[in-house]
BADOGU-510850 format. One record per residue (C-alpha): x, y, z. Coordinates in steps of 0.5 Angstrom, whole numbers, plus 2048, in hexadecimal, padded with zeros to 3 digits. Layout:
BADOGU-510850
XYZ ...
END
This chain:
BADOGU-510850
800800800 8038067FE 80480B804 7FD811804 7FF817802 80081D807 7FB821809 7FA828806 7F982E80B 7F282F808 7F182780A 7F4829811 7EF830812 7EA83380F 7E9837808 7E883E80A 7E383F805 7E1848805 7DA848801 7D3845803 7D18477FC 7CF8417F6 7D68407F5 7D98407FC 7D383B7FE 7D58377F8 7DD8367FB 7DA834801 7D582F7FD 7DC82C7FA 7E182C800 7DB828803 7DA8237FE 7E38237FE 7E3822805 7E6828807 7E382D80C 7E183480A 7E183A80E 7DC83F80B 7DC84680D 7D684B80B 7D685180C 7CE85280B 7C9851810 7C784B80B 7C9846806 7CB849800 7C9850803 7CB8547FD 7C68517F8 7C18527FC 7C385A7FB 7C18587F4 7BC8537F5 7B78587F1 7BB8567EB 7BA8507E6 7C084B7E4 7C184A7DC 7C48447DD 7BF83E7DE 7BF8397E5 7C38347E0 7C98397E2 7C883B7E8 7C88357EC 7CF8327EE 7D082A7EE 7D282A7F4 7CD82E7F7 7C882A7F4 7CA8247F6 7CB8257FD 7C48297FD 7C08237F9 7C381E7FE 7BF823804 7B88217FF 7B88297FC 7B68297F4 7BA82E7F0 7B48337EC 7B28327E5 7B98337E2 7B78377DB 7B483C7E0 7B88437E2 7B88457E9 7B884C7EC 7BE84D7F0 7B984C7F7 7B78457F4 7BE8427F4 7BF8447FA 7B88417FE 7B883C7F8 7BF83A7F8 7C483D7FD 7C183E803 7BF836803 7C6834802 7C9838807 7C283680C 7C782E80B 7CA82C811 7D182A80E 7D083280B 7CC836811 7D2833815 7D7836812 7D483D811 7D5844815 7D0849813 7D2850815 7DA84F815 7DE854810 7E485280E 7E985880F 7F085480E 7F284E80B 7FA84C80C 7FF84780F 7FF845816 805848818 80884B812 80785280E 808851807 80F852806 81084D809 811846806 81584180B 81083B80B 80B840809 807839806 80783680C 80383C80F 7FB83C810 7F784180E 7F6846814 7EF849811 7EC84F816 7E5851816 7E085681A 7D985481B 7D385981B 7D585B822 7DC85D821 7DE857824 7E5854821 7E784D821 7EC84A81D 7EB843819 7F183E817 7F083A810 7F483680A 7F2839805 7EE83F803 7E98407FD 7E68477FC 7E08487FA 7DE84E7FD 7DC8517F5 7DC8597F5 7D585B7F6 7D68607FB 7DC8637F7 7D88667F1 7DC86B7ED 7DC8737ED 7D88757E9 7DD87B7E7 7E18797E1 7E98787E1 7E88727E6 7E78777EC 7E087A7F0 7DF8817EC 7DF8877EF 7D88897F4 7D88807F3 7D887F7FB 7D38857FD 7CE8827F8 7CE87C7FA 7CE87F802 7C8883800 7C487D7FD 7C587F7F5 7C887A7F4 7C58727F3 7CA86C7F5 7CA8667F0 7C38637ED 7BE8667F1 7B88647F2 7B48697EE 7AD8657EE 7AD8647F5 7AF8667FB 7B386D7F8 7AE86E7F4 7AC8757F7 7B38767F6 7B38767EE 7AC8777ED 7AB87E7E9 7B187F7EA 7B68827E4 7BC87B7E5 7C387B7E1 7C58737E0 7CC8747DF 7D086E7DC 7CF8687D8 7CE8607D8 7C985C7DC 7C78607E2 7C68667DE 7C18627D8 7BD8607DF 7BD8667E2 7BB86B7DD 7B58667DC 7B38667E2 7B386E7E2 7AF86E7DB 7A98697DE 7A986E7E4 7A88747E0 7A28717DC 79E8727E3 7A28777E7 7A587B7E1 7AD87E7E2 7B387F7DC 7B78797DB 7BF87A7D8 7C48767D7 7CB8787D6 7D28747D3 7D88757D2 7D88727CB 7D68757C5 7D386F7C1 7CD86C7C3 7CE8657C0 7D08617C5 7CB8647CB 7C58607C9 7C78597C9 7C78537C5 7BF8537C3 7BC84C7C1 7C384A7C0 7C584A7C7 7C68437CA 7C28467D1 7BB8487CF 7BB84D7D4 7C08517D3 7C08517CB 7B78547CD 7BA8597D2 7BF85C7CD 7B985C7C8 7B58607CD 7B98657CE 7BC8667C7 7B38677C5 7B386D7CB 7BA8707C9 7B78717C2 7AF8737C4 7B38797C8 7B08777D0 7B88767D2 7BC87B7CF 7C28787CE 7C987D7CE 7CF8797CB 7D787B7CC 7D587E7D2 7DA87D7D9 7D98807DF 7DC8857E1 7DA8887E8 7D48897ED 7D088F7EF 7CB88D7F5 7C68917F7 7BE8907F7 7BF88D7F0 7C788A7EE 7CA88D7E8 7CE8887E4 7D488B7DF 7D78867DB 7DC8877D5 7D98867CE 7DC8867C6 7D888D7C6 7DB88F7CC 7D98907D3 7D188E7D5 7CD88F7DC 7C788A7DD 7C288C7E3 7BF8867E6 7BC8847ED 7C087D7ED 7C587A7EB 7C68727EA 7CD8717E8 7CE86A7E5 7D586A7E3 7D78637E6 7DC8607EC 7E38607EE 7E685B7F2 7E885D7F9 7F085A7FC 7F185F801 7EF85A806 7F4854804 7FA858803 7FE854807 7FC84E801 80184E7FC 7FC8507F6 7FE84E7EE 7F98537EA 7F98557E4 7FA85C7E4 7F585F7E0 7EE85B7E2 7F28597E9 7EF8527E8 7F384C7E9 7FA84D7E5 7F88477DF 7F18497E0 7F18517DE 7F384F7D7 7ED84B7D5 7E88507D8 7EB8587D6 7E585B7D3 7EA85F7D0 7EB85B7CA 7E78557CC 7DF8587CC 7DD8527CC 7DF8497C8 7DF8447CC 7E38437D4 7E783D7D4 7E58397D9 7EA83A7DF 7EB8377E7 7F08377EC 7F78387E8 7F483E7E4 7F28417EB 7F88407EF 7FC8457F2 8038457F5 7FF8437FB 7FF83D7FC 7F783A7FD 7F58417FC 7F08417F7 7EB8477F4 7E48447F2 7DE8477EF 7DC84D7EC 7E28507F0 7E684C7ED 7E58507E6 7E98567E9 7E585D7E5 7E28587DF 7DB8587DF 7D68527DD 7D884D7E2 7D38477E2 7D28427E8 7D383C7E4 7DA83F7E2 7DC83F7EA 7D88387EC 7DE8367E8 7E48387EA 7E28377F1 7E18307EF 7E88307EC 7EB8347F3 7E882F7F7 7EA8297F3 7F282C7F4 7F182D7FA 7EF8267FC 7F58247F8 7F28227F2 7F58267ED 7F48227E6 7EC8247E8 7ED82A7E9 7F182B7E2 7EB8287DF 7E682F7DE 7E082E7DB 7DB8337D9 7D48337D5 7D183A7D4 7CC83D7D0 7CD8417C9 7CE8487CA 7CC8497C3 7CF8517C3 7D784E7C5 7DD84F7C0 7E48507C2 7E58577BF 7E885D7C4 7E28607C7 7E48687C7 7E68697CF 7DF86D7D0 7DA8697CD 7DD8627D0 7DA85E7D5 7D385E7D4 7D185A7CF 7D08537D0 7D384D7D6 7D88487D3 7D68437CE 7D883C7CD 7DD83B7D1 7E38377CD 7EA8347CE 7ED8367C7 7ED83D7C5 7EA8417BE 7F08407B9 7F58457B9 7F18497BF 7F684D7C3 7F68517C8 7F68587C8 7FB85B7CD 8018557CD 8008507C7 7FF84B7CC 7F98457C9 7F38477CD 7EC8457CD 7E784A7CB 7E284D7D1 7DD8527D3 
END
């Protein structure tokens, strides 16, 4: 009998996991069923807190892909049946129909601490210049829970899936908050992130003159739900983006492989043309002035422009948050800040959109050994994540971390046509928003290169 292997320290202590969303609950799911523990630390005051904050909105991607394996598995052995799977649920059904079920199970519901925010995560005993031994080290993970109480929890290894949801860009241009951006806020001019127009704001936005700035999915959904607000309660709807052309902001239509979506774009397109969004393109934002009403300057091709408006939604997109692993010898890619052999697959920069090729635990890696970022922080600045692409690569993590490390090089991944994909450079102003990754493939387009270095890369949104 050959002698067994020896343990590994994600098999002596357990996975820190930071996230309780769909794709951190689907790491535990997959550490279980490895046999490894995990440690799930959410910051919420619930599973998958930060979807409920967007609950009001409908997924484009029907249940066949939002459901991990593993999850389903451990679910369906506890009697639960999975929804019908060509139906798309809201972001408030995923969680009552599907994750909050998952983290009720007890081998889940053990394992999870609510209200408990990670504040830092390092090597116990070593900062990040030190290197002796430094493997041999567990993590050293620092929280504080909803009353200010901190504590400090050992583990393994470490999976970030802690997204970027409370991280939204600025609204201003040049990556930074324009001037007067923080005051409007302060005075409540200013929206968060997909709100909830229809329901609980809706005394908010209703007959209120209301700028949408940004492209992509969140602005598409937003701007419906202000123009059915107004069919009742009137207002004045704009749209401002930065890009000058319009072609890729209404979607693939009838040739989009998510139905959804392609009816979305062809909706928003039909009330750009009828006039009742007024749509001012090649606009970027400049400052703030906030008094009763907020006055927005931006920069256009004729000049400087002032829209006067009561509220603002600034759909710009997210940005990963690193200041609290510091310490974590971090590998990013130094413009999407995505995990350096990720960043050239998804820049929107020159990969608008085409296919991601499916990727695990490798491509994930840091010079941190058992230090992984998963799911939709995993993709850095680049938009359109979808949550089949994180079930699997923590499916691949914890098969590495289980010591299975042919089973975590073997990526697959099915996803639907995206109809409106191609792997021509998106100009930097209009990328981001105009469709989720296509089928993913192993292989690469003939002669596709990418744009930055010449390195073969796969296309992605």
């Amino acid at each position: 009998m050959e002698p067994a292997a020896p343990a590994t320290r994600a098999q002596e202590l357990p996975v820190g996991v930071i996230g309780a969303g769909p794709v951190g609950l689907a790491a535990a799911a997959q550490l279980i069923e490895r046999g490894l523990r995990p440690l799930i630390l959410e910051a919420g005051p619930e599973p998958a807190a930060a979807v409920r904050s967007w609950g009001h909105i409908r997924l484009f991607s029907p249940w066949r892909y939002n459901i991990d394996a593993a999850a389903r598995r451990l679910l369906e052995a506890a009697g639960w049946q999975a929804p019908a799977p060509d139906l798309t649920p809201t972001g408030a059904e995923l969680v009552d129909r599907y994750l909050s079920p998952l983290a009720r199970l007890a081998p889940i519901a053990t394992a999870l601490k609510l209200n408990t925010r990670v504040t830092a995560v390092t090597r116990l005993g070593l900062d990040r210049t030190q290197s002796a031994d430094r493997e041999q080290r567990p993590f050293l993970i620092r929280t504080v829970d909803s009353r200010g109480i901190g504590a400090e929890h050992l583990a393994g290894a470490v999976i970030d899936a802690s997204g970027t949801w409370h991280t939204p860009n600025p609204a201003g241009g040049s990556g930074l908050p324009a001037p007067g951006e923080a005051e409007a806020r302060a005075m409540g001019l200013v929206s968060g992130p997909l709100p909830d127009v229809l329901g609980v704001e809706r005394d908010r936005f209703a007959g209120r003159r209301v700028l949408v700035t940004g492209t992509g999915h969140s602005a598409a959904n937003t701007l419906l739900a202000l123009a059915e607000l107004a069919d009742s309660d009137g207002g004045r709807i704009s749209w401002a983006v930065r890009g000058t052309g319009t072609a890729r902001l209404f979607g693939g239509g009838d040739q989009d492989g998510l139905p959804a979506r392609g009816a979305l774009g062809q909706r928003l397109k039909a009330l750009v043309e009828s006039g009742r969004i007024e749509l001012h393109t090649g606009f970027t934002v400049t400052g703030f002035k906030a008094a009763d009403t907020l006055l927005v300057s931006g920069r256009t091709a004729g000049g400087e422009e002032q829209l006067e408006v009561d509220v603002l939604v600034p759909a710009t997109g997210f940005r990963p948050d690193h200041s609290w692993l510091r310490e974590i010898r971090l590998d990013l890619d130094p413009v999407v800040e995505a995990p350096n052999r990720l960043g050239p697959m998804i820049d929107p920069e020159f990969h608008s959109c085409g296919t991601v090729p499916p990727h695990g635990a490798r491509v994930l890696s840091h010079l941190e050994r058992d230090f992984y970022i998963a799911g939709a922080k995993s993709y850095g600045r680049a938009p359109t994540f979808l949550l089949a692409t994180g079930y699997e690569q923590v499916r691949s993590i914890a098969a590495e971390l289980a010591g299975d490390s042919a089973a975590a090089d073997e990526v697959h991944l099915e996803l639907p046509e995206t109809g409106v994909c191609s792997t021509d450079p998106a100009p930097a102003s209009t990328a981001g928003g105009c469709c989720a990754p296509g089928p993913a493939q192993l292989g690469l387009p003939t002669g596709l290169k990418h744009g930055r270095s010449g390195d073969d890369a796969g296309a992605g949104c």
